[in-house]
C-alpha positions as a Python dict, from the first residue, in 0.01 Angstrom:
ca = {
    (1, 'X'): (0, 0, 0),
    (2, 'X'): (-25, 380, -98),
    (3, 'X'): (-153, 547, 240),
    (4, 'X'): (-493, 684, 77),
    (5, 'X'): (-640, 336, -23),
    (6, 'X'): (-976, 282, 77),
    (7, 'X'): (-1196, -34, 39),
    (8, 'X'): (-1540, -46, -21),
    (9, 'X'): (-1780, -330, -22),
    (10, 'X'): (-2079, -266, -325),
    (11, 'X'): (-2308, -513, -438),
    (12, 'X'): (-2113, -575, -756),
    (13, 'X'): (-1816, -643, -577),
    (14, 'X'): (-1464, -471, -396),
    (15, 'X'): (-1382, -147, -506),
    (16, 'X'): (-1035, -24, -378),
    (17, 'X'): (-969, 371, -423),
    (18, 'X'): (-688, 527, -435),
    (19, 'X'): (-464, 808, -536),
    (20, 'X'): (-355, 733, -894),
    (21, 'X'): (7, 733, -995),
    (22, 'X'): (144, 831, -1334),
    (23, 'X'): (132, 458, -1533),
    (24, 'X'): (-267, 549, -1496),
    (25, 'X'): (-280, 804, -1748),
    (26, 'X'): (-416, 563, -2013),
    (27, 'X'): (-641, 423, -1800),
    (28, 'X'): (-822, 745, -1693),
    (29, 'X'): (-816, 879, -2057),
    (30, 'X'): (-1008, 546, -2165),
    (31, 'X'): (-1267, 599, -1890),
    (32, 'X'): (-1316, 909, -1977),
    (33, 'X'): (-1385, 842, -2311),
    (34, 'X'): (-1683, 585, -2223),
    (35, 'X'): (-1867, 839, -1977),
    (36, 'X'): (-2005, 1061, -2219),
    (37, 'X'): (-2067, 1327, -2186),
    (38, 'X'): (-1718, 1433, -2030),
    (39, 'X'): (-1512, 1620, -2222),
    (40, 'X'): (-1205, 1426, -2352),
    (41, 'X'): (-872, 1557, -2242),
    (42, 'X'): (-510, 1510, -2361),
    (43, 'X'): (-345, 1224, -2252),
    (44, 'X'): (-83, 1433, -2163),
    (45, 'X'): (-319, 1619, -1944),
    (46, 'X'): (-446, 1311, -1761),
    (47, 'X'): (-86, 1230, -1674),
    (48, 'X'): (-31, 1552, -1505),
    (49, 'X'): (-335, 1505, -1328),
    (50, 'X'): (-220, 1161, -1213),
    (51, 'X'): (99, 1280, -1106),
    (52, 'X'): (122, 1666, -1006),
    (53, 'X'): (-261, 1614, -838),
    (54, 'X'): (-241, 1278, -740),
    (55, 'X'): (-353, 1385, -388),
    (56, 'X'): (-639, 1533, -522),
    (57, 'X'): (-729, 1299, -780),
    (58, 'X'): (-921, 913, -661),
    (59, 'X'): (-906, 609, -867),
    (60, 'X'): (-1143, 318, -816),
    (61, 'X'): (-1059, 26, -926),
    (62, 'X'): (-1171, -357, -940),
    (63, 'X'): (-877, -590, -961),
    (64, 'X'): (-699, -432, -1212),
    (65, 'X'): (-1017, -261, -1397),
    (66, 'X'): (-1026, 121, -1358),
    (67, 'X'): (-1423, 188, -1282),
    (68, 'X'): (-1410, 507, -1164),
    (69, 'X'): (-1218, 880, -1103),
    (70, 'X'): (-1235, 1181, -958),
    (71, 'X'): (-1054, 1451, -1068),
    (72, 'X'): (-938, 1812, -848),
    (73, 'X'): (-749, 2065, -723),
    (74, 'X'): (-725, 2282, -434),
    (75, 'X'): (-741, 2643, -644),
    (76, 'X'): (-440, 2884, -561),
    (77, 'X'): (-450, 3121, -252),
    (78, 'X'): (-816, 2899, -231),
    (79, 'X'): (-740, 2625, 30),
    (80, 'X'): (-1076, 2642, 175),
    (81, 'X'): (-1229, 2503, -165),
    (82, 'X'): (-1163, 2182, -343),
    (83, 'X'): (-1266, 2222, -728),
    (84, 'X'): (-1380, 1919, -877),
    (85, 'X'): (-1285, 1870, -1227),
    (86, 'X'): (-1445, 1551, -1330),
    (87, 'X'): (-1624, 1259, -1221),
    (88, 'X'): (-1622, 909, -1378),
    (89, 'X'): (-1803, 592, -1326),
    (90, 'X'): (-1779, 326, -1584),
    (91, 'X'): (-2131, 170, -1665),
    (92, 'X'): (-2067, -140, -1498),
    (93, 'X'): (-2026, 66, -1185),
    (94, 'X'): (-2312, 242, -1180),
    (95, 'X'): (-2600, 261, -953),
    (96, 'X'): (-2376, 129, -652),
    (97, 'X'): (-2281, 492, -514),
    (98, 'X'): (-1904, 487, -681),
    (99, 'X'): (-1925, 865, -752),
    (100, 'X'): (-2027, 964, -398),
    (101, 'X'): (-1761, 705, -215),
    (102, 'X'): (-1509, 905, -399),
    (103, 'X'): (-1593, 1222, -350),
    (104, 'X'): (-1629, 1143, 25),
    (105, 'X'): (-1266, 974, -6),
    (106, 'X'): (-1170, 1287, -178),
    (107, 'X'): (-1270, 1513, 145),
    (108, 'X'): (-1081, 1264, 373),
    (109, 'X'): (-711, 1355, 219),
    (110, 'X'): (-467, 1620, 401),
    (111, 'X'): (-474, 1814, 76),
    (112, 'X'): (-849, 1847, 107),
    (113, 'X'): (-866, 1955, 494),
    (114, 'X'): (-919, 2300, 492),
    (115, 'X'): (-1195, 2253, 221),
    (116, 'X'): (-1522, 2448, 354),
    (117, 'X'): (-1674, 2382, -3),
    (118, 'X'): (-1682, 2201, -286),
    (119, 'X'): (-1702, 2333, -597),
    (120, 'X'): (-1767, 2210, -943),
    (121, 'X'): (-1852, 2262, -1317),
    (122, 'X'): (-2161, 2139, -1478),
    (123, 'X'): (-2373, 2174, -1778),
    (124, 'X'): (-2754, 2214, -1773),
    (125, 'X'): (-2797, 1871, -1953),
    (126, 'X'): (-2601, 1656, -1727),
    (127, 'X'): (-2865, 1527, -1539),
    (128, 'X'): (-2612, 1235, -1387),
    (129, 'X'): (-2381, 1504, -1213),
    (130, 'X'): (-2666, 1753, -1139),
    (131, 'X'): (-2846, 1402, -892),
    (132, 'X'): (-2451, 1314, -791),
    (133, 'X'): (-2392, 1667, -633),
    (134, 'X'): (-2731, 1751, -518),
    (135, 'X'): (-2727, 1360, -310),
    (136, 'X'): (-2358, 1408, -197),
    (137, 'X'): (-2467, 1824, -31),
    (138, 'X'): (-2768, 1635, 95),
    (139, 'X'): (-2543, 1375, 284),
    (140, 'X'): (-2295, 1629, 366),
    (141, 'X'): (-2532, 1839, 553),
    (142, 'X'): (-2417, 2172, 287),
    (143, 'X'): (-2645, 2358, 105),
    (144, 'X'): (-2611, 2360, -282),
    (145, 'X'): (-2603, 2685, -471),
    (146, 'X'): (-2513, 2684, -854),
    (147, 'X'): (-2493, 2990, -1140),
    (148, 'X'): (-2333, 3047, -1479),
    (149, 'X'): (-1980, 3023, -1459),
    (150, 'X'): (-1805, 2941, -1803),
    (151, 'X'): (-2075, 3107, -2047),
    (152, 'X'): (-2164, 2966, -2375),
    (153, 'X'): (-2099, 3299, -2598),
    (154, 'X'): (-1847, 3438, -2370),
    (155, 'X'): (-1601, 3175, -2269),
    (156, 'X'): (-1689, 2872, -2503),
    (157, 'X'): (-1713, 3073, -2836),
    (158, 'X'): (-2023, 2892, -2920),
    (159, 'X'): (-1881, 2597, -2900),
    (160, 'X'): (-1985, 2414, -2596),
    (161, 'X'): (-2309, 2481, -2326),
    (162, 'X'): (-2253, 2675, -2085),
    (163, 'X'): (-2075, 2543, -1735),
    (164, 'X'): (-2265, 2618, -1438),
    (165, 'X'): (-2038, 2648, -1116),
    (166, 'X'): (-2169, 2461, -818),
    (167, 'X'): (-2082, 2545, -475),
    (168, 'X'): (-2146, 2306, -208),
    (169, 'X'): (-2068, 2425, 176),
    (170, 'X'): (-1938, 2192, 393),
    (171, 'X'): (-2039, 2096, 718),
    (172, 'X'): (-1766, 1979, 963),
    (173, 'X'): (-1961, 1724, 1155),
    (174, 'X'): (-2123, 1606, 877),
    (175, 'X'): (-1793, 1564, 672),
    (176, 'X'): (-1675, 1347, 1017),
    (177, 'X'): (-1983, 1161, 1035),
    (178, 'X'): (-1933, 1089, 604),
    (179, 'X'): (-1635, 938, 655),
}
């Protein structure tokens, strides 16, 4: 049993997370692809993630149906932040606190322990990760704070909104209590 596996009990059933291992790549890419509106990566990319940043990365899974993943890194020379990448919940997952149960699991690794905040990317529009991260600082006892990070003209050539970076500080107790 990998040593970060976590069982939950939802209403739709046992969700086991854990941290994902290479043979996931397809897997994660094919979630990915039904939780619009993340951006689609390489498969390539989603293997590195699976295997370079496995202890940074959660799968949730349902016998052997992927249903959910979280995505990070602890930025260089930045180990009091975890960055959170992306966040997936399949549809049939949804609506039974997935996203949050990961991102708590996420907090719990060794790789994660210095983490005083959270941050992530998000566009104006996404309405689902805008309630995710506002519910999990409420829980966590952090306050929220967000502004324009990747810009629309400057960064994304006009080609994609801009990505507002959201900063969530941590509270120790709270992260204990979370748990």
């Amino acid at each position: 049993m990998s040593k970060y596996r976590k069982i939950i009990e939802t209403p739709k059933g046992i969700v086991r997370l854990r941290r994902p291992e290479k043979a996931d790549g397809p897997a994660v890419r094919d979630l990915i692809a039904r939780c619009a509106p993340l951006d689609q990566n390489s498969l390539y990319m989603n293997l590195i993630q699976c295997d370079h940043f496995a202890d940074t990365c959660v799968l949730a899974e349902r016998g052997d149906d992927v249903l959910g993943w979280v995505s990070g890194h602890v930025p260089p020379g930045r180990e009091e932040t975890i960055f959170v990448w992306q966040v997936a919940v399949d549809r049939r997952a949804r609506g039974m606190g997935l996203g949050r149960h990961m991102l708590s699991n996420l907090l719990e690794r060794p790789a994660c322990s210095d983490a005083t905040r959270l941050e992530t990317t998000i566009t104006r529009d996404n309405e689902g990760s805008w309630a995710l991260f506002r519910g999990f600082a409420r829980r966590m006892g952090g306050s929220l704070a967000q502004r324009p990070h990747f810009e629309r003209e400057a960064h994304f050539a006009g080609q994609h909104a801009t990505e507002h970076l959201v900063t969530i500080a941590l509270d120790a107790a709270e992260r204990r209590k979370a748990a």
